[in-house]
N, C-alpha and C positions, 0 to 999 in steps of 0.2 A: 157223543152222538153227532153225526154230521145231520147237513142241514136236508136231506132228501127224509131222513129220519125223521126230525124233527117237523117237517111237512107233513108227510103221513101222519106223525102222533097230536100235532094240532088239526089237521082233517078226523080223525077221527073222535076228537075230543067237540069238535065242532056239532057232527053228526048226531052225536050224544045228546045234547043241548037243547031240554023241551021248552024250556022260559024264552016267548016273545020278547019279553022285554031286556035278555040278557043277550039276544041275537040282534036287536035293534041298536044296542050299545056297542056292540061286537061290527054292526055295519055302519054304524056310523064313525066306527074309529080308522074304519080300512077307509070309508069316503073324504077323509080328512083331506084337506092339500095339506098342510102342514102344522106339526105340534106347535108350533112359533103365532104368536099374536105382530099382526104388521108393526107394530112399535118395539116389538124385540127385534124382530127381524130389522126395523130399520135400526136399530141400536147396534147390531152385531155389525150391519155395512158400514155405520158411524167409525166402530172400533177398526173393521180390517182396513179402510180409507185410511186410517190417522196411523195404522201401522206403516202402509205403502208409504207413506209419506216423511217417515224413519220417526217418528214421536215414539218410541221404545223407552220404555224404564226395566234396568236389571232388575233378575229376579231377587237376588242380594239386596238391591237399593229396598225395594220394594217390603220384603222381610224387616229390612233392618228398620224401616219408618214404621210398621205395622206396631212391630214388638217397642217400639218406644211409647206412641200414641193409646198400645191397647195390651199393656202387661199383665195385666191379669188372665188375659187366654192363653200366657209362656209360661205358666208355672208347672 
């Protein structure tokens, strides 16, 4: 289904829709600025900072410490 589609079929589903209170949840989720709480969001600028900044660990290294530290989730 492309997305013109998929417009229409949630316009329509919308239209549908007799519960206030499931249309107020519906408008407050479109009024949203963003899914993110400012301490993730600042958490996520933390991480892409310290990447620009070349602090990279391989995905390898990273694997290989996991599965030492936490063997029982490799079985």
């Amino acid at each position: 289904m492309n997305i013109e589609a998929r417009k229409i079929s949630l316009a329509q589903k919308l239209f549908a829709i007799q519960q206030e209170a499931i249309l107020d949840k519906i408008e407050a989720l479109l009024n949203r600025e963003s899914f993110l709480t400012k301490e993730q969001k600042k958490a996520i600028d933390m991480g892409l900072k310290s990447l620009d900044e070349g602090n990279k660990i391989p995905h390898e290294e990273v694997m290989s410490e996991t599965k030492k530290r936490y063997p029982n989730l490799f079985k």
